[in-house]
VOGU-3710 file (C-alpha; in Angstrom, 3 decimals, decimal comma):
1> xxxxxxxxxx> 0,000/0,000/0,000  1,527/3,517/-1,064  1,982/5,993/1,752  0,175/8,109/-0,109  -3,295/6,603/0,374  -2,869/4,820/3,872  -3,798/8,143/5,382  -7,353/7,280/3,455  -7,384/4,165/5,189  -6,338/5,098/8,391
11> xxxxxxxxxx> -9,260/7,992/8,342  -12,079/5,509/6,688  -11,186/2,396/9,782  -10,939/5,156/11,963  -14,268/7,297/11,695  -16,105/3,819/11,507  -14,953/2,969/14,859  -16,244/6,068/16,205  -18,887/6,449/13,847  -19,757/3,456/15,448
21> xxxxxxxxxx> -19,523/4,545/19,313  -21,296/7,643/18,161  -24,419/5,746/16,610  -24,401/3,208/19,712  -24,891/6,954/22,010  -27,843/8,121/19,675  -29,479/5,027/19,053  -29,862/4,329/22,607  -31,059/7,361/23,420  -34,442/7,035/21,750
31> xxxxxxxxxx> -34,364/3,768/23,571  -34,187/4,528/27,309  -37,768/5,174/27,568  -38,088/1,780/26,548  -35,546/-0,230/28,572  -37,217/2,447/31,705  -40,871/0,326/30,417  -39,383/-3,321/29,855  -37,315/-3,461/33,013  -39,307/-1,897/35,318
41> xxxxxxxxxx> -36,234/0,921/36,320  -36,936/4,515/37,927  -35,289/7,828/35,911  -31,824/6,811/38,373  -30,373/4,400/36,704  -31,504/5,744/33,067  -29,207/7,924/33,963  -26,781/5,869/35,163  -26,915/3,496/32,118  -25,893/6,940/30,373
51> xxxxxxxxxx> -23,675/8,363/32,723  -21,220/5,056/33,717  -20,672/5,264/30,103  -19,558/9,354/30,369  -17,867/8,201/33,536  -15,692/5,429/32,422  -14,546/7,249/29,371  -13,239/10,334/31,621  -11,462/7,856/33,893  -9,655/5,748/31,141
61> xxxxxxxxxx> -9,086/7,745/27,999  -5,831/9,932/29,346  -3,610/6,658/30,917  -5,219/4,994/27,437  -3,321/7,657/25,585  -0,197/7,478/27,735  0,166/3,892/26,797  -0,881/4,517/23,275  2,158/6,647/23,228  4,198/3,956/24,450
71> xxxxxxxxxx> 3,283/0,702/22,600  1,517/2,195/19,329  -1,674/2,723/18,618  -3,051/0,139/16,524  -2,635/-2,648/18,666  -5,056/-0,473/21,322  -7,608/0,587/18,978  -8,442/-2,785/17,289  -8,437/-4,229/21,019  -10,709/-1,372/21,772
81> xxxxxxxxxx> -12,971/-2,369/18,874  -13,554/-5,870/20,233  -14,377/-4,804/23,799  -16,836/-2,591/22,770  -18,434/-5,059/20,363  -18,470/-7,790/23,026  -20,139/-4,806/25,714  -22,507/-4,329/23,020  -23,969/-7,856/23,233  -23,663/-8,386/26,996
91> xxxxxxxxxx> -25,976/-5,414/27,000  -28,594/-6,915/24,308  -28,906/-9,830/26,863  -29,063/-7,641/30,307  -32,081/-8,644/32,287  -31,901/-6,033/34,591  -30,975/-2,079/35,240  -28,486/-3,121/37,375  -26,565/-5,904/34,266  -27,596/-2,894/31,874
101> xxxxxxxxxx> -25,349/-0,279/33,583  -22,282/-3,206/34,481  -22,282/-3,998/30,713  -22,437/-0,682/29,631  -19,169/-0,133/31,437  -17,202/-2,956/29,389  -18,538/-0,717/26,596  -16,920/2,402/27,976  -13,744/0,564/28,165  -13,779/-0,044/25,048
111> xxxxxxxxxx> -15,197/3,366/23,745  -12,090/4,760/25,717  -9,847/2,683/23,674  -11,065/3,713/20,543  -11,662/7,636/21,223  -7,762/7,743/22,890  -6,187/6,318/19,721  -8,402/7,355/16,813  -7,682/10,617/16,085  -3,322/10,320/16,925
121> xxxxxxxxxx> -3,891/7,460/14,377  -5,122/9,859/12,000  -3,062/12,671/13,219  -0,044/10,412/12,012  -1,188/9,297/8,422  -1,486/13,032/7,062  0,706/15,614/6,589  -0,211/18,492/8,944  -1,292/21,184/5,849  -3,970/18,512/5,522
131> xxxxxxxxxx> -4,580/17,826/8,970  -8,039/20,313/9,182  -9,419/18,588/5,694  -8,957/14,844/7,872  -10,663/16,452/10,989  -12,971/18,106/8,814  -13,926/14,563/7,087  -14,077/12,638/10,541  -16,246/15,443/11,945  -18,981/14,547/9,241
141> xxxxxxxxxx> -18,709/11,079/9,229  -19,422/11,676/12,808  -22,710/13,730/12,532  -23,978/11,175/9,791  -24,304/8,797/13,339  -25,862/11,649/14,620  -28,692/11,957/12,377  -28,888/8,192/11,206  -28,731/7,087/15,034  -32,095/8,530/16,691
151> xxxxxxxxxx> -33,809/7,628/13,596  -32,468/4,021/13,674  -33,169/3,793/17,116  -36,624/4,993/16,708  -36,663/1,927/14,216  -34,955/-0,821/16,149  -37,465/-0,409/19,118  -40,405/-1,448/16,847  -38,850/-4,599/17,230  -37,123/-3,935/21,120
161> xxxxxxxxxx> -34,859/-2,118/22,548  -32,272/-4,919/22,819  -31,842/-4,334/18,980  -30,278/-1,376/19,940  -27,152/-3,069/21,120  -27,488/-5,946/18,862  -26,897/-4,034/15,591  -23,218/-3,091/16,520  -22,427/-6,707/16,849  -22,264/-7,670/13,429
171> xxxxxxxxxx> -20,412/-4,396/12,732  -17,884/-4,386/15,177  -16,570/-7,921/14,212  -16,123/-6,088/11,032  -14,285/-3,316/11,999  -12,229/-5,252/14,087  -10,926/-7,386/11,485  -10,495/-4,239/9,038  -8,915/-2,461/11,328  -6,177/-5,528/12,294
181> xxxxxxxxxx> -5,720/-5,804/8,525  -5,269/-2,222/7,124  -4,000/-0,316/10,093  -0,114/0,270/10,784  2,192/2,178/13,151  3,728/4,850/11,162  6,319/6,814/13,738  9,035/5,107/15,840  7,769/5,521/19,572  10,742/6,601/22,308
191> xxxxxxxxxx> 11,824/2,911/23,529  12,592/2,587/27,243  9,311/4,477/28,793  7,687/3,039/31,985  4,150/3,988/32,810  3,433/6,259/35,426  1,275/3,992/37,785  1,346/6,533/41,025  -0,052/9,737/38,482  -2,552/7,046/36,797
201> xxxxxxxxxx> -4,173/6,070/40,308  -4,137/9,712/41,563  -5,710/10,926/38,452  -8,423/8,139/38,254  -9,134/8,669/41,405  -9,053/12,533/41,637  -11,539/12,605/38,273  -13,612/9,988/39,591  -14,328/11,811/42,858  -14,622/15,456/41,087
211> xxxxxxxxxx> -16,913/14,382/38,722  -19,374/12,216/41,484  -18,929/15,395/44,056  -19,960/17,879/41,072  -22,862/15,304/40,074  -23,797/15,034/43,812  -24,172/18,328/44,021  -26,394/18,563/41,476  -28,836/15,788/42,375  -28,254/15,672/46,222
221> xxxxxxxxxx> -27,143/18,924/47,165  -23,886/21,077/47,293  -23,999/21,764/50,854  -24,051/17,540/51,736  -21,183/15,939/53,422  -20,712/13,161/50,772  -20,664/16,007/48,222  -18,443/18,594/49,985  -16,141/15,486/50,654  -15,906/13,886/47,125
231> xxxxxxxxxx> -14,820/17,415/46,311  -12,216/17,866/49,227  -10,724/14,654/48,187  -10,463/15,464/44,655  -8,873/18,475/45,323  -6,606/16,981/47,931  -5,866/13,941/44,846  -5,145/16,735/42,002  -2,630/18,141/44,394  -0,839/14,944/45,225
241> xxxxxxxxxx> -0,809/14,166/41,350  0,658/17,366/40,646  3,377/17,001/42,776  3,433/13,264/41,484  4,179/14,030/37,790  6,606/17,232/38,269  9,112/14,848/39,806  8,219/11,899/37,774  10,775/10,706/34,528  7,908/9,353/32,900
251> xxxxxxxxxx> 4,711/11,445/33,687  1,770/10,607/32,680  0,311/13,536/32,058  2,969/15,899/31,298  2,310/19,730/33,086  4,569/21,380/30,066  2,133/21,004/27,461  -0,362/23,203/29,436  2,397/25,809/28,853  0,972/26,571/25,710
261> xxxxxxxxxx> -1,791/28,964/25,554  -2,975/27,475/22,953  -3,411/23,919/23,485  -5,069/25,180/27,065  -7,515/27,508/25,430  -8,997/24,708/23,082  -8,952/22,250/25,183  -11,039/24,483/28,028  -13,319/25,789/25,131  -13,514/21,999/24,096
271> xxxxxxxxxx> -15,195/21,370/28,115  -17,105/24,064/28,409  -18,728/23,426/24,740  -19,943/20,171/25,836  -20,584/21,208/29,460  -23,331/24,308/26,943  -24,848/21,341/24,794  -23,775/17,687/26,435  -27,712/17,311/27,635  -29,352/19,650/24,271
281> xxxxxxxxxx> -30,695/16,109/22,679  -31,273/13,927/25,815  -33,904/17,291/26,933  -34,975/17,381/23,693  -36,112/13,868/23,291  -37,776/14,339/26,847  -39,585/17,634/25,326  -40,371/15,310/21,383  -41,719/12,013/23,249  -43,486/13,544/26,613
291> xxxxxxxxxx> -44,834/16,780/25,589  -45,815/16,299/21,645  -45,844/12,792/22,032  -44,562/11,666/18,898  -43,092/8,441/18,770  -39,587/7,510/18,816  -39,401/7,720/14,942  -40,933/11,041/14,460  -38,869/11,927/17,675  -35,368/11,031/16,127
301> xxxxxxxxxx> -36,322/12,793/12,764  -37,195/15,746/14,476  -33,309/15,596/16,212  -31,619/15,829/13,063  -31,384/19,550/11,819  -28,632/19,707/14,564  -26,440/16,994/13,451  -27,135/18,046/9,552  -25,759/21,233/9,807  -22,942/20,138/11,640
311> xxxxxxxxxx> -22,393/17,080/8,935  -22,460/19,899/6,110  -20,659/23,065/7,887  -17,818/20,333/9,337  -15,748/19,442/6,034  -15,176/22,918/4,832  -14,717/24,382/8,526  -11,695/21,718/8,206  -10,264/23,189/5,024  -10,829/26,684/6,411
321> xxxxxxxxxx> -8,718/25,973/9,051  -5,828/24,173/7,205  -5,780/27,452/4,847  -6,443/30,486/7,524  -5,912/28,896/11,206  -8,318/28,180/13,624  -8,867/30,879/16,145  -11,542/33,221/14,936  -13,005/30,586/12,770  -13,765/27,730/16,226
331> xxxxxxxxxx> -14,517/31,263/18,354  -16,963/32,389/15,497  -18,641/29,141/15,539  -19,504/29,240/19,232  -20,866/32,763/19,200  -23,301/31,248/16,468  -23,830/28,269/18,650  -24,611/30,627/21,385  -27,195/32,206/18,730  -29,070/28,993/18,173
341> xxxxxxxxxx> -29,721/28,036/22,063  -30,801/31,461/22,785  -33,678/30,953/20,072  -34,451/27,441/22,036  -34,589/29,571/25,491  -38,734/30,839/23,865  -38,819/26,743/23,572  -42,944/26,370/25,007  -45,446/23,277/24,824  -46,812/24,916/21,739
351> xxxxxxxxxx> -43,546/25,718/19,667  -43,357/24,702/16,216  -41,290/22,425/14,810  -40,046/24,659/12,213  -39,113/27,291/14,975  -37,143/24,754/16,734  -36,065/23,396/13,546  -34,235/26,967/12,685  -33,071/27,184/16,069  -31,379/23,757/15,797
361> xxxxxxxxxx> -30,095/24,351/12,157  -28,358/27,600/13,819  -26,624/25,555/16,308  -25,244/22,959/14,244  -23,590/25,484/11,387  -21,999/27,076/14,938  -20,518/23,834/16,315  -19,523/22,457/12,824  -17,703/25,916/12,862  -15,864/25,114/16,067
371> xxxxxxxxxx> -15,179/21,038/16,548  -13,250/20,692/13,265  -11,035/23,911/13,517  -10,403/23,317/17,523  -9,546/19,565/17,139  -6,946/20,522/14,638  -5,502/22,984/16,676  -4,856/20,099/19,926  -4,054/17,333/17,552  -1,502/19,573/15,690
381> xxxxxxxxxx> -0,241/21,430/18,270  1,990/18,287/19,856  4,941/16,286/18,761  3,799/12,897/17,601  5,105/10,859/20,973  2,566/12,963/22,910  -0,330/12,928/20,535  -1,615/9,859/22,353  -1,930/11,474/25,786  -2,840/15,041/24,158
391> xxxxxxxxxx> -6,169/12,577/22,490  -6,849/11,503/25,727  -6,845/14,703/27,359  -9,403/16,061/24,646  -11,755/13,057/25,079  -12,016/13,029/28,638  -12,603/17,268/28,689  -15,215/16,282/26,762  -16,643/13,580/28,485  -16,800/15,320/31,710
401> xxxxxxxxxx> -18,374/18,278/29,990  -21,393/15,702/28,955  -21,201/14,257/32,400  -21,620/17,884/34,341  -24,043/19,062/31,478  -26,405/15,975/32,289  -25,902/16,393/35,933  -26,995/20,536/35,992  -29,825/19,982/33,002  -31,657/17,208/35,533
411> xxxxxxxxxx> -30,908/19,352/38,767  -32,177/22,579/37,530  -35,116/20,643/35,820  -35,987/19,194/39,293  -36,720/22,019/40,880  -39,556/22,905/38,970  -41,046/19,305/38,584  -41,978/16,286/40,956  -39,552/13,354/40,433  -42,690/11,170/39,752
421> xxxxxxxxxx> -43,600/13,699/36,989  -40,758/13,543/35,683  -39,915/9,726/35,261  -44,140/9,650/33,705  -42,760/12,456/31,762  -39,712/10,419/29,988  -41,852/7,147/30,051  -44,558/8,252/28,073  -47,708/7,338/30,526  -50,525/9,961/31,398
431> xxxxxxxxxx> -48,625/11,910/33,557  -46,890/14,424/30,881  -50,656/13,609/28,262  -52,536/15,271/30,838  -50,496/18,040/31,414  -48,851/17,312/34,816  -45,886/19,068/35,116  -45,659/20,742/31,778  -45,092/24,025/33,105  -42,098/23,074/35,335
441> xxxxxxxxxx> -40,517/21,285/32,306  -40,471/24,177/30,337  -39,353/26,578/32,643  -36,757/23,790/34,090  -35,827/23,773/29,784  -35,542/27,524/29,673  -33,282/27,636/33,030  -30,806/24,863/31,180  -31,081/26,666/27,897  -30,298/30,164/29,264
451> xxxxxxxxxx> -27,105/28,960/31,483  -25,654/26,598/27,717  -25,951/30,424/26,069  -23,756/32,077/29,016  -21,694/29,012/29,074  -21,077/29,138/25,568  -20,512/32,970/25,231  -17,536/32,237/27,630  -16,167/29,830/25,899  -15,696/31,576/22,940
461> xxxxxxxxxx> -14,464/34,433/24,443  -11,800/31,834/25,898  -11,186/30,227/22,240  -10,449/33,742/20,833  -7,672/34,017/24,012  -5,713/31,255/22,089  -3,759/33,465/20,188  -2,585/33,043/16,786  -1,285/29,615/17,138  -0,279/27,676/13,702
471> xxxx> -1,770/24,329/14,409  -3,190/23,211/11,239  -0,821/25,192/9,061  2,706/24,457/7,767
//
């Protein structure tokens, strides 16, 4: 194969694996009013079947990437292929909530395997002048799961929701075996490197405890011991993992690369953006299902202005960046973003579809604008021997941006509805039919919508404090 057109390969195997991951997230999300039906579970662990998965990913993805920068990457991501396709089908057969949320971890594990070593994989295979124009590509790809999955989804639970997870089976196999076949380590990795095991346990255990304080807060209450503890610990952990990896030979995560302005601004703009628009979807197929109530079809179509925008604007934000850099370009794009959930704030039991449908369209041309442009600018801002742990860092900002998004969205939305209301609401029965509780949803929405525009607004003031970096230019 010519070197020439392995970085085609390398992008095609590795947008399918998280084209893949992607569709899994959006099909099942249609679903979990379903699986809340079949197994008899309260609105907790739906959430937990979503959040482990959030969780897990934050945890793992950064000591993924260390050793991705270590032993290479394919060997990792094909591994992480399988593990998600066997989580897959342990969670087709769950029987209960409880099996549902275990298995969904093994997924995470292997989600976390493939998110930490996609994009370095890519980042390798091209040239860095064409390093926006791959981003750009693998950006789309990705929003094609987005609109294809709730629509699926609304179609696979015709026939159950266990066809949810079923589906990737059959595709995963396939992956894996393309991905053993086609994929290759490109770059010689620095021989001799030992894993940093003290900074891996402080910083699992520091995240983990930050991100179940911030969620307990949310739920629970900030002022509860078990919350201002998880906090105090975290903050106690960070410290200790500091002073960990400034004397270690081998860190894991490696405090000079936050030197750079630049790599610190877009990955901080890359948390806060999902922190603005991690629970957008998961509210809106509350809002489609228990206050129109359409059915999970109609409810997935009506989801995919968002992700069409974003599938169209993505590609050519990509070239932008490769030809004119990415900082007013990814700060643009969340200003627009910030545009689009401000028209969703007037969101009302009586909105239009075509309203919402502008609104959404608005949002997706603003985040297209940003993802592409701002993943360039982390993936090409670091030699290739930390690209691994640089991917890591970018997936788990993200992930625990979803995680505290989903944990504010369902505490602000609880204080204007009844917890009984709410799980009717999401299940479809008579509660949300006979207009129980509409009036805190909406307001609950409006509250959630209101803080994603502030939220956003900072962030990309924050982008624009990047400078004038070159990432994504020779």
């Amino acid at each position: 194969m010519k070197e020439s057109s392995y970085k085609w390969t390398a992008l095609v195997s590795t947008s399918f694996g998280t084209f893949l991951a992607v569709l899994n997230g959006n099909t099942l999300l249609i679903a979990l009013p379903d699986i809340m039906k079949e197994l008899n579970v309260g609105m907790d662990v739906i959430m937990w079947v979503m959040m482990s998965y959030m969780l897990i990913m934050t945890v793992l993805v950064a000591a993924i990437g260390r050793v991705a920068d270590m032993v290479g990457r394919k060997k990792l991501y094909v591994a992480g292929f399988t593990v998600f396709t066997l989580g897959a089908a342990l969670c087709g057969i769950s029987m209960t909530g409880t099996q549902l949320i275990l298995a969904r971890v093994v997924q995470a594990i292997g989600g976390a395997l493939l998110m930490a070593n996609g994009l370095p994989i890519v980042t390798d295979a091209f040239p860095k002048k064409q390093l926006g124009t791959a981003m750009g590509i693998n950006s789309m790809i990705i929003n094609v799961a987005v609109v294809i999955g709730p629509i699926l989804g609304g179609l696979l639970v015709q026939f159950g929701w266990r066809y949810v997870f079923w589906i990737n089976v059959p595709l995963g196999i396939a992956g894996s075996i393309w991905g053993a076949i086609q994929l290759k380590e490109l770059d010689v990795l620095p021989s001799r490197q030992k894993f940093d095991f003290a900074g891996a346990v402080f910083f699992s255990f520091a995240i983990t405890l930050l991100l179940a304080g911030l969620s307990l807060g949310a739920f629970a209450g900030w002022l509860q011991p078990v919350t201002l503890g998880s906090i105090a610990a975290s903050i106690v952990l960070f410290a200790l993992l500091f002073r960990t990896e400034r004397r270690a030979q081998f860190p894991m995560i490696d405090l000079d690369l936050f030197k750079s302005r630049e790599l610190t601004c877009a990955l901080l703009a890359n948390m806060m953006s999902a922190i603005a628009r991690g629970s957008v979807t998961f509210l809106l197929v509350f809002y489609f299902q228990g206050i129109k109530g359409f059915d999970p079809v109609v409810s997935g179509m009506m989801l995919a202005p968002f992700a069409i925008a974003m599938m169209c604007v993505a590609p050519f934000s990509g070239l932008l960046a490769d030809r004119f850099g990415v900082r007013a370009l990814s700060s643009l794009g969340l200003l627009i973003s910030a545009v689009g959930l401000a028209g969703l704030v007037s969101i009302s039991a009586t909105s239009s579809f075509v309203s919402l449908a502008i609104w959404m369209l608005i949002m997706g041309v603003g985040s297209g604008m940003f993802f592409s442009p701002n993943t360039t600018a982390i993936m090409g801002s670091v030699s290739v021997e930390r690209r691994g742990i640089v991917s890591g860092i970018r997936a788990m900002s993200a992930n625990a941006g979803n995680v505290l998004s989903l944990a504010l969205a369902m505490a602000m939305i609880s204080t204007s509805i009844t917890p009984d209301a709410l799980q009717g609401l999401f299940a479809g029965t008579q509660v949300g039919s006979r207009g129980i509780g509409i009036d805190g949803f909406i307001k609950g929405l409006r509250s959630v919508f209101s803080l994603s525009v502030v939220i956003t607004v900072a962030a990309a003031g924050l982008s624009y404090l990047r400078g004038n970096g070159q990432a994504g230019r020779e």
